[in-house]
NUPALUM-365079 format. One line per 8 residues: number of its first residue (from 0); their letters; for each residue y, z, x of N, C-alpha, C. Coordinates in nm, 4 decimals, always signed. Layout:
N
NUM) A) Y,Z,X,Y,Z,X,Y,Z,X | ...
// end
This chain:
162
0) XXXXXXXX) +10.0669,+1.0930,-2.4982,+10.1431,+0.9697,-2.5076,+10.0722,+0.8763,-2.6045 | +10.2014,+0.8308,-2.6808,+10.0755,+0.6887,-2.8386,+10.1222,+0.5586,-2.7598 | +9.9663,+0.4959,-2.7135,+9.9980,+0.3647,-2.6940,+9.9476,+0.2879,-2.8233 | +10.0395,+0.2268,-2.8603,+10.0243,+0.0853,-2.9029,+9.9391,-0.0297,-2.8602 | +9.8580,-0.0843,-2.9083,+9.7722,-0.1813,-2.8344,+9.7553,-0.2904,-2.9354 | +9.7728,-0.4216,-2.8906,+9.7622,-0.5226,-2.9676,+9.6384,-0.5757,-2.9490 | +9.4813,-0.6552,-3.0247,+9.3868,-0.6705,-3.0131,+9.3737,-0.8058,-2.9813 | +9.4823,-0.9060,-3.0481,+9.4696,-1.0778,-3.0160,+9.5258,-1.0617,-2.8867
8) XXXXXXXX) +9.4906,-1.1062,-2.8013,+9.5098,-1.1723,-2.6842,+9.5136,-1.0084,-2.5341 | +9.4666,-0.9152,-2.5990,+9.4916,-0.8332,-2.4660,+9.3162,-0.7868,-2.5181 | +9.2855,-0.7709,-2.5997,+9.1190,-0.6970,-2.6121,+9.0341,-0.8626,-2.6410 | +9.0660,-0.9267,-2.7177,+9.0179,-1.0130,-2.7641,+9.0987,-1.1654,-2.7809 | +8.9885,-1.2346,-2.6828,+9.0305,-1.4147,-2.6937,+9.0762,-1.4453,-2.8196 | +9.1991,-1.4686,-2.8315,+9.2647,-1.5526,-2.9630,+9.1642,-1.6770,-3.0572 | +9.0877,-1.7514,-2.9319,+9.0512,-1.8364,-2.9548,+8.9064,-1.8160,-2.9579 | +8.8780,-1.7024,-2.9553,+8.7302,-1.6889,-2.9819,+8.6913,-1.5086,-3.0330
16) XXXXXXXX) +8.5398,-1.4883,-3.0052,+8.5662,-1.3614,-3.0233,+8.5112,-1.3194,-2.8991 | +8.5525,-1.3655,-2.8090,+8.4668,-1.3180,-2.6402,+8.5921,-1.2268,-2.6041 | +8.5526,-1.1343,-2.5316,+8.6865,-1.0222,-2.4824,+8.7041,-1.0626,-2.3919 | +8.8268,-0.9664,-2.3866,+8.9121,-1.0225,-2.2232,+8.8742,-0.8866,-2.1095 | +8.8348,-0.9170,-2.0255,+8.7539,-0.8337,-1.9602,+8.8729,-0.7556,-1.8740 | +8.9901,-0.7801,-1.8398,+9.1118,-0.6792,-1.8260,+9.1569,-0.6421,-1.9273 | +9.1736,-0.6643,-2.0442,+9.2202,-0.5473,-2.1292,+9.1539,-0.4648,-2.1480 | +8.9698,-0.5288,-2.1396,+8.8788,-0.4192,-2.1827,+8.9536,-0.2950,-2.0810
24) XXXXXXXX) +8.9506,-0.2894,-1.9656,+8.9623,-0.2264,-1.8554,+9.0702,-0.1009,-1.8465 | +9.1556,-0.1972,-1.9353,+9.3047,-0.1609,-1.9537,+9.3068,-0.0243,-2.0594 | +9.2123,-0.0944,-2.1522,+9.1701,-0.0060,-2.2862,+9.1522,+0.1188,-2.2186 | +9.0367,+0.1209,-2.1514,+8.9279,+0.2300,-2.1278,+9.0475,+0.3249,-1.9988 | +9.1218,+0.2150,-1.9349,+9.1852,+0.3675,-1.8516,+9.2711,+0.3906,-1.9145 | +9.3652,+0.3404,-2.0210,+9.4678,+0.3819,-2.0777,+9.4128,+0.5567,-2.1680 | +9.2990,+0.4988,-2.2542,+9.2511,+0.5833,-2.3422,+9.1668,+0.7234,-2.2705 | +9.1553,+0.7048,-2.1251,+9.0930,+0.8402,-2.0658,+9.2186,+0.9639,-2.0859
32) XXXXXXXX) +9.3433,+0.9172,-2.0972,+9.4407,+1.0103,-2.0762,+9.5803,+0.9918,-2.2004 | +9.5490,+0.8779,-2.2933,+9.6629,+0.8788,-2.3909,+9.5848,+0.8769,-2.5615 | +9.6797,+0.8575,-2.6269,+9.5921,+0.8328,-2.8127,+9.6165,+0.6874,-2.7622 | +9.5212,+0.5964,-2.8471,+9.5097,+0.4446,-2.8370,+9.5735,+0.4218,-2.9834 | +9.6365,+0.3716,-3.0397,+9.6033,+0.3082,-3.1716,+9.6422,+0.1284,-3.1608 | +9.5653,+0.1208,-3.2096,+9.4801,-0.0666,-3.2169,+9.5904,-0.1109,-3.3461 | +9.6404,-0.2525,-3.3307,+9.7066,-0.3341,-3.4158,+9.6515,-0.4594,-3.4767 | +9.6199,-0.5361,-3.4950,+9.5563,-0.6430,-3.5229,+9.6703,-0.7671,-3.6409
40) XXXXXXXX) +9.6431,-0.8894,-3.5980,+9.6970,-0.9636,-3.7337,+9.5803,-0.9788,-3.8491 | +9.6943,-1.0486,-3.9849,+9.5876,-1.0569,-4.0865,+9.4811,-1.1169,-4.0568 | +9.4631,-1.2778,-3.9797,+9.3621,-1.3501,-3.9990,+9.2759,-1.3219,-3.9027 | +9.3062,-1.1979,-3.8043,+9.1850,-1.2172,-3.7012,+9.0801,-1.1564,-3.8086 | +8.9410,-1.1742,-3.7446,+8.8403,-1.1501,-3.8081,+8.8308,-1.1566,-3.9398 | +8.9082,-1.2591,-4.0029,+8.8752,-1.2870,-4.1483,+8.9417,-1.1461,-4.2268 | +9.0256,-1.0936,-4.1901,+9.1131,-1.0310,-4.2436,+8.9890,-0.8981,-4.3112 | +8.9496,-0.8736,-4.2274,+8.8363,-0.8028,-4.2586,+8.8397,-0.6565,-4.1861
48) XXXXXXXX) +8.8877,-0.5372,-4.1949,+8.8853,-0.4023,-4.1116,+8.7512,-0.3873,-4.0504 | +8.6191,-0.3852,-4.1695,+8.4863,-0.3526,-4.1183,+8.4740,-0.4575,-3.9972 | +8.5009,-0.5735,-4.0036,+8.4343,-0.6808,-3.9360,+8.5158,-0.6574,-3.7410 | +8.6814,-0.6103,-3.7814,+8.7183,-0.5831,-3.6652,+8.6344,-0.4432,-3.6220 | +8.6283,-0.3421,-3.6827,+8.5615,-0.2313,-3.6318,+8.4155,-0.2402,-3.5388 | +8.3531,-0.3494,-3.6665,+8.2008,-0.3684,-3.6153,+8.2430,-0.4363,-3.4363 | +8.3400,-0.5289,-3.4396,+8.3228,-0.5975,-3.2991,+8.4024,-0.4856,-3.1759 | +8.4660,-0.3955,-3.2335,+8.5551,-0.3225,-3.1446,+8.4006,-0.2234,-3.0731
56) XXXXXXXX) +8.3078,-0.1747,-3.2010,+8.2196,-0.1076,-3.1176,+8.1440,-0.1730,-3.0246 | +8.1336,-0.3272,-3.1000,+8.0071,-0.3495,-2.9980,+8.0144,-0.4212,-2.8424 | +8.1706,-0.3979,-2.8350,+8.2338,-0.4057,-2.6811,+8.2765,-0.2753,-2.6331 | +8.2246,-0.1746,-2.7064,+8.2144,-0.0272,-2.6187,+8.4146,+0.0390,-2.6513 | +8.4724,-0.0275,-2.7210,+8.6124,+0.0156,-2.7641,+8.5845,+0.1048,-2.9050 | +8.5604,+0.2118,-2.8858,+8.6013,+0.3584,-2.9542,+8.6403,+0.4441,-2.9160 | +8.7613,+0.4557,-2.8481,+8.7983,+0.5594,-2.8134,+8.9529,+0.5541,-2.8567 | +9.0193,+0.4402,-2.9659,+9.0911,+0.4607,-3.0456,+9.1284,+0.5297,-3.1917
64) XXXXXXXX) +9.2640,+0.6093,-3.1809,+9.2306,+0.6926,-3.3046,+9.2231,+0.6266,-3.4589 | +9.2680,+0.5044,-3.4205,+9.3006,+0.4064,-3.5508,+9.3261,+0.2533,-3.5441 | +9.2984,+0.1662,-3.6436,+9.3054,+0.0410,-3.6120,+9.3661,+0.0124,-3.7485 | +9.5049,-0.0755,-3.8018,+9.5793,-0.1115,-3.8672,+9.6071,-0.2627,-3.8404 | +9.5433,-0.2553,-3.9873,+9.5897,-0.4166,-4.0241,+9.6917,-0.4380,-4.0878 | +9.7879,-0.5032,-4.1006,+9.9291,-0.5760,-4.1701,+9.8587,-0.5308,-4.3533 | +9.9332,-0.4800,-4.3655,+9.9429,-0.5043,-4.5399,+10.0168,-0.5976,-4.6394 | +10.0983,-0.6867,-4.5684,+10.1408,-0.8022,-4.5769,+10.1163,-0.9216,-4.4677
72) XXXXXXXX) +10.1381,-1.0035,-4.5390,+10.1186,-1.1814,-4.4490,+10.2570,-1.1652,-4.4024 | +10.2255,-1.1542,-4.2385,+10.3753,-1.1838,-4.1615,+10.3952,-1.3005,-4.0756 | +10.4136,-1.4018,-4.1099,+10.4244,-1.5661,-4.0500,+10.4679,-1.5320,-3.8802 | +10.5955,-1.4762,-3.8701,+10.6483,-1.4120,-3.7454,+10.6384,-1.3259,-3.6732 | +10.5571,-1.2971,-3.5550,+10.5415,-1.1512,-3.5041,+10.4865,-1.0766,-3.5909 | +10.3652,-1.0468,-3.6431,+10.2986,-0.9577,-3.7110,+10.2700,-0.8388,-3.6639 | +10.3077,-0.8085,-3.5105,+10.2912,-0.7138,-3.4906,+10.3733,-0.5825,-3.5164 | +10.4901,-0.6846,-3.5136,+10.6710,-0.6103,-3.4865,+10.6656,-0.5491,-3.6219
80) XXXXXXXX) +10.6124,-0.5448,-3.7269,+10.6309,-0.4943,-3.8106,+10.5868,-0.3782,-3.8071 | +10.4203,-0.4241,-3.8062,+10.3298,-0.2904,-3.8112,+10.4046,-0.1768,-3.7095 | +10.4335,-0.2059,-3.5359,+10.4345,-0.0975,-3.4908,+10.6339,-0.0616,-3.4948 | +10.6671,-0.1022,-3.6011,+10.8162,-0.0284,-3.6522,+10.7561,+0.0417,-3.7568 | +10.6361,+0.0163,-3.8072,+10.6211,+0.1499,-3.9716,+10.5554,+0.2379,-3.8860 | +10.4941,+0.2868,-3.7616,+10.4301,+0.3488,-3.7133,+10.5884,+0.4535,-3.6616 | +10.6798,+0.4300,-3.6115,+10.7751,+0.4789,-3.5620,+10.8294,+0.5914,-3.6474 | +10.7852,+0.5795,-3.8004,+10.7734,+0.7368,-3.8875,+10.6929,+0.8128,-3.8725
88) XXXXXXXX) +10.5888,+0.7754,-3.8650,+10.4861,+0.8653,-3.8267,+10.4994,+0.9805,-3.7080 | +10.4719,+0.8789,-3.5910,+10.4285,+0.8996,-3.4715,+10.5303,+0.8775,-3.3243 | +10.5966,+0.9236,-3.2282,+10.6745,+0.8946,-3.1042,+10.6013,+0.7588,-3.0558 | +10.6233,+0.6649,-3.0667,+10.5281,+0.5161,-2.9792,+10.5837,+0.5258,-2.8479 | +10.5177,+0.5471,-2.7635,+10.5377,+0.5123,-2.5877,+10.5443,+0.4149,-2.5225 | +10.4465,+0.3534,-2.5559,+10.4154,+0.2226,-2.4969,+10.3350,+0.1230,-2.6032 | +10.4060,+0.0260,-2.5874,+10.3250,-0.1265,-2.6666,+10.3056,-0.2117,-2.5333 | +10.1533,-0.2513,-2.6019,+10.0818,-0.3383,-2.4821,+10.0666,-0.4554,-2.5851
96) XXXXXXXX) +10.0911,-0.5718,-2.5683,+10.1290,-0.6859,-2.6211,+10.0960,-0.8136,-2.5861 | +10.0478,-0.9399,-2.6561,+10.0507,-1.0431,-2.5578,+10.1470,-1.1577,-2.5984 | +10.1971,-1.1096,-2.7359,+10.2933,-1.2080,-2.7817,+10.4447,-1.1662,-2.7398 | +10.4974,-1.2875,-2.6061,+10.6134,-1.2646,-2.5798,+10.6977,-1.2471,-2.6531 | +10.7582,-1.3270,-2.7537,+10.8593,-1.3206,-2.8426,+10.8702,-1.1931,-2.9493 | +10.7157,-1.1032,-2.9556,+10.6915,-0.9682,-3.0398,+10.7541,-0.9052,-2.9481 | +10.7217,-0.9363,-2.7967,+10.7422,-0.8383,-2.7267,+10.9005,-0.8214,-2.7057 | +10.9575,-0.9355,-2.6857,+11.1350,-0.9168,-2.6994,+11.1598,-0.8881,-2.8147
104) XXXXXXXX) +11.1202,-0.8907,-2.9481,+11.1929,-0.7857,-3.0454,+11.1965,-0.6741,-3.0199 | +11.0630,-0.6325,-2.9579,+11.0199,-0.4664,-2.9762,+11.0863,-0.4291,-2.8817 | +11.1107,-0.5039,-2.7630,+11.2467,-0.4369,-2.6459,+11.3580,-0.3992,-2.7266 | +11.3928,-0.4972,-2.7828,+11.5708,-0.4768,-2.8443,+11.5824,-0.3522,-2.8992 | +11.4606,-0.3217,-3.0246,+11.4295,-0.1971,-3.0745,+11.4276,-0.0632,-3.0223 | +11.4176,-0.1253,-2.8741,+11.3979,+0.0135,-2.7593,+11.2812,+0.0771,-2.7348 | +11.1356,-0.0017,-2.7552,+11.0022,+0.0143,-2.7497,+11.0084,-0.0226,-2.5806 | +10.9480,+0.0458,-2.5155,+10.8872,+0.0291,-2.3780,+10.7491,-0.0638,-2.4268
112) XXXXXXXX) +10.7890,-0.2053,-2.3642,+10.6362,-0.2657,-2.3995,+10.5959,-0.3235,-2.2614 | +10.4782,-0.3439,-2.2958,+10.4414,-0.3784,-2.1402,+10.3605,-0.5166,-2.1698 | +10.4104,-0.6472,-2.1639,+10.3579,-0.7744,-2.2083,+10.2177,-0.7996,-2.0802 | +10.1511,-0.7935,-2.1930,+9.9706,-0.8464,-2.1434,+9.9543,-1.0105,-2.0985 | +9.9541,-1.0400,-1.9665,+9.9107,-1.1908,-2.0081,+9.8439,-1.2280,-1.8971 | +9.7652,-1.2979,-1.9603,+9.6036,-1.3246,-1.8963,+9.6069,-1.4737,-1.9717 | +9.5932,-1.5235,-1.8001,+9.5809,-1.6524,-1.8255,+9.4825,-1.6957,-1.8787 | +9.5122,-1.8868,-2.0042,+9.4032,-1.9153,-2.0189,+9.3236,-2.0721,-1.9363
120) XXXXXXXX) +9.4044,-2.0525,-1.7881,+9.4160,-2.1484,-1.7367,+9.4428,-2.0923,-1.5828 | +9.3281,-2.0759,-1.4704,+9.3512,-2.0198,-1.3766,+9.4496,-2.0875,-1.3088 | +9.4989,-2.2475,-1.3030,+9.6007,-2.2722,-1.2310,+9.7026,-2.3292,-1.3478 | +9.8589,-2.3021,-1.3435,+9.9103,-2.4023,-1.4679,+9.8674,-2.5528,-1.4681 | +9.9293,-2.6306,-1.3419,+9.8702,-2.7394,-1.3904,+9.8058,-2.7717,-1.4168 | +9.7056,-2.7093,-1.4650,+9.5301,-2.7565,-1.5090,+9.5963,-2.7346,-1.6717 | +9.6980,-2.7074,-1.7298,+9.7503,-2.7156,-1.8925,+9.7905,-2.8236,-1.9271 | +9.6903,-2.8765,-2.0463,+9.7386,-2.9782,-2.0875,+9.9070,-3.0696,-2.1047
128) XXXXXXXX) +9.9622,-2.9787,-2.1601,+10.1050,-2.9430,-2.1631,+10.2242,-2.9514,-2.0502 | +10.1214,-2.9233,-1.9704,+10.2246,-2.8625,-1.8112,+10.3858,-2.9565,-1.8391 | +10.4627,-2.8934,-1.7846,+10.5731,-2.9433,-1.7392,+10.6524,-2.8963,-1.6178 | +10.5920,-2.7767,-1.6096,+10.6792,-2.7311,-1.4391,+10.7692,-2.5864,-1.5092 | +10.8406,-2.6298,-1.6658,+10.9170,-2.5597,-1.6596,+10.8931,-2.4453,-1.7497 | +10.9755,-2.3405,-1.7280,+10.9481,-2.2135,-1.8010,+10.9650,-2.1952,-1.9379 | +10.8779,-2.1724,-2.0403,+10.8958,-2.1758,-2.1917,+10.8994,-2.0681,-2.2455 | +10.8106,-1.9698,-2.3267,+10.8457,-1.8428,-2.3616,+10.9215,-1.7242,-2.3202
136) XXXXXXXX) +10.9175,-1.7163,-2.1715,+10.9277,-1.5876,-2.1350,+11.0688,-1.6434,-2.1173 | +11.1821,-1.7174,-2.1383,+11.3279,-1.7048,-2.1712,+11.3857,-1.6344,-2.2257 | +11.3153,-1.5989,-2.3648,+11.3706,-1.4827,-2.4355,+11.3520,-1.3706,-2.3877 | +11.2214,-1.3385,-2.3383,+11.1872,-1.1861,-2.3094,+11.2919,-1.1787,-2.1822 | +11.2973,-1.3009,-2.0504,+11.4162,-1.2409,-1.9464,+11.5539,-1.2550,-2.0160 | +11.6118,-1.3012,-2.1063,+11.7327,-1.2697,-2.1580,+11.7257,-1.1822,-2.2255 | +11.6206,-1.1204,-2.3147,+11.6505,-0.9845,-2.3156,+11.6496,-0.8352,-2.2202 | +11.5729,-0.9015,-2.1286,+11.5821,-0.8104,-2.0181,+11.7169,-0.7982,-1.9174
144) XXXXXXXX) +11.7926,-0.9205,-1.8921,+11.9528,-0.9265,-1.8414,+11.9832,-0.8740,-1.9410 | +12.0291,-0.8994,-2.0642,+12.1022,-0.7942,-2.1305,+12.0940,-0.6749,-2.0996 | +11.9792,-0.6299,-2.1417,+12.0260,-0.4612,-2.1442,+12.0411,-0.3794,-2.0019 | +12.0287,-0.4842,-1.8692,+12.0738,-0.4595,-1.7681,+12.1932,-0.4916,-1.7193 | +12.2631,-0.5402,-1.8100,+12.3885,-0.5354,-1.8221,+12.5174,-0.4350,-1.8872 | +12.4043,-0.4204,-2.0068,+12.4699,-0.3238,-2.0706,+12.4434,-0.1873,-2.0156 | +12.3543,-0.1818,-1.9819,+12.3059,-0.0323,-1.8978,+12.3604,-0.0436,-1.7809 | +12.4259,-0.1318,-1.6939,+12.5375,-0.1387,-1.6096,+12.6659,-0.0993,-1.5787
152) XXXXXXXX) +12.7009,-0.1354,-1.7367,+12.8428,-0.1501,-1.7947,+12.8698,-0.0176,-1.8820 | +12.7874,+0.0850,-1.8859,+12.7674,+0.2098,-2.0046,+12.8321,+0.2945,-1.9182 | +12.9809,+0.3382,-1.9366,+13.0575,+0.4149,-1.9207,+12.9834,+0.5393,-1.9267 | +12.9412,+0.5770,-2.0129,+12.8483,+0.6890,-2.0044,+12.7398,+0.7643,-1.9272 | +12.7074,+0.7073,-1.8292,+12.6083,+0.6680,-1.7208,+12.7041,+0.7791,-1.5701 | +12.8244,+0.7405,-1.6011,+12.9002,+0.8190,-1.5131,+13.0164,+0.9030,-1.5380 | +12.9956,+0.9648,-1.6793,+13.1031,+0.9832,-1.7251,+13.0953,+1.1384,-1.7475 | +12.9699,+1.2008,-1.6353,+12.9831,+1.3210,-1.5857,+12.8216,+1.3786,-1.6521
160) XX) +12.8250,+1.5034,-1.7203,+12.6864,+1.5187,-1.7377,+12.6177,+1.4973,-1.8678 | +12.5371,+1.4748,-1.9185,+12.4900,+1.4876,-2.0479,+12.4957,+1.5785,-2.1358
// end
């Protein structure tokens, strides 16, 4: 099985370079039994491959077959790109993700993703921001009613055998 793995926010603090000690986790059991391949945006680590490699070893993450950086500047979802050029290559199984809105494209696409999120705030109201109400993950549950709708509504589903 090829997992997909995104490095900002499920291996590594966005906001720093300290890891996230469940993805580490996540990494290491995913990779006892699947291929890993690692995604990254342009600007983490100074847009630098060696510099991500050097930090991937020295948190004990080698046991991926590859790590791909954007070959273009993608303002939007940088990930959604990279792991649609991978989809020639290789069958993708699973994308592990922490950017919601990557992650509802890559649904629509029909990617099984599995959104990573690790708080950076053990209680919400301790967020500057707080408001009570729900912000990102709107899109990802309206894309999730959809296609449970449409996979509801798919004549085909009962329309005898395959």
């Amino acid at each position: 099985m090829n997992v997909i793995m995104a490095i900002d926010g499920v291996l590594k603090r966005p906001e720093s370079d300290g890891i996230i000690p469940s993805g580490q986790l996540l990494y290491h059991g995913l990779a006892a039994t699947h291929t890993i391949h690692l995604v990254d945006t342009d600007d983490t680590f100074n847009r630098s491959k060696v510099v991500a490699e050097s930090w991937l070893r020295s948190h004990g993450l080698n046991k991926h077959i590859r790590l791909l950086k954007p070959t273009t500047s993608e303002p939007r979802n940088p990930y959604v790109r990279q792991v649609r050029g991978l989809r020639a290559d290789l069958p993708v199984d699973l994308v592990v993700i922490a950017d919601p809105g990557a992650a509802a494209d890559l649904l629509a696409d029909g990617y099984t993703v599995s959104l990573f999120s690790h708080p950076r705030y053990t209680r919400p109201q301790w967020q500057p921001g707080y408001s009570g109400e729900p912000r990102p993950w709107d899109d990802l549950v309206a894309e999730i009613d959809s296609q449970d709708q449409h996979y509801a509504s798919d004549a085909r589903r009962t329309a005898g055998p395959l």
